[in-house]
N, C-alpha and C positions, 0 to 999 in steps of 0.2 A: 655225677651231675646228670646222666642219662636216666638213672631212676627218677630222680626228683621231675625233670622234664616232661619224662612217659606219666608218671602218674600227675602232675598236672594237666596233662594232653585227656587224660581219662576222663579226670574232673569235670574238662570243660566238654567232653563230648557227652556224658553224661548231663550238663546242664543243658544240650543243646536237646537230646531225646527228652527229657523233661519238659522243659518249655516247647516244647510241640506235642509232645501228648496233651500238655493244660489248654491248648488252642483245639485240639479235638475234640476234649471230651466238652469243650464249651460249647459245641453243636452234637456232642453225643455225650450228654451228661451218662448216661445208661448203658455204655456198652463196656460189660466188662470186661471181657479182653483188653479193651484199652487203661482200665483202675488195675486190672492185673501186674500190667506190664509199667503204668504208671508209680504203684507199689516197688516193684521191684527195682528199676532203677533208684527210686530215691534212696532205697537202704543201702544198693550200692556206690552210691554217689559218699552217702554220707559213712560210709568205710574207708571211702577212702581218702574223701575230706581229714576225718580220724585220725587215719594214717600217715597222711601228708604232713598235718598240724605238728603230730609226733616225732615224727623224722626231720622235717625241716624248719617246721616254725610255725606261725601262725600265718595263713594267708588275707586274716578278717581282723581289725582290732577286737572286736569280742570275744577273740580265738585266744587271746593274749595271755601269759602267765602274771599271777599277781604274787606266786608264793614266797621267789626273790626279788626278783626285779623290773619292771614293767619289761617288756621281750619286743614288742611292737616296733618302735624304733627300729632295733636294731638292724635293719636292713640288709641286703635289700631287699624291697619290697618286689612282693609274687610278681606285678605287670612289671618288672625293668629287667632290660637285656639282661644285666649282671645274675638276675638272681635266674635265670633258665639256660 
């Protein structure tokens, strides 16, 4: 359960440096340092998104598996107590 936890905790700390890098570069559209570091969180956000999906399930219905049986449902869903 600690895994699954910690790398949710990533997730969203990653979506937090994201959405504040896109708020700076929106008054520094040009500074690359900022598309550097904007770049590279996203790839790691989305590894571990990846990740997460693999090991624990889908956190998004678009995440969802279709090849047996819709997975979404099955709960619980990423924001409730039970499922962190």
């Amino acid at each position: 359960m600690k895994a699954k936890t910690d790398l949710m905790r990533m997730i969203q700390k990653y979506d937090f440096a994201l959405y504040d890098l896109m708020l700076y570069l929106d008054t520094h559209p040009s500074c690359k340092e900022a598309m550097a570091l904007f770049d590279k969180y996203r790839m790691q956000r989305s590894a571990a998104v990846k990740e997460y999906v693999e090991r624990f399930g889908p956190i998004k219905a678009l995440q969802s598996s279709t090849e047996d049986k819709w997975n979404w449902g099955a709960g619980p869903y990423p924001w409730e107590k039970e499922a962190n």
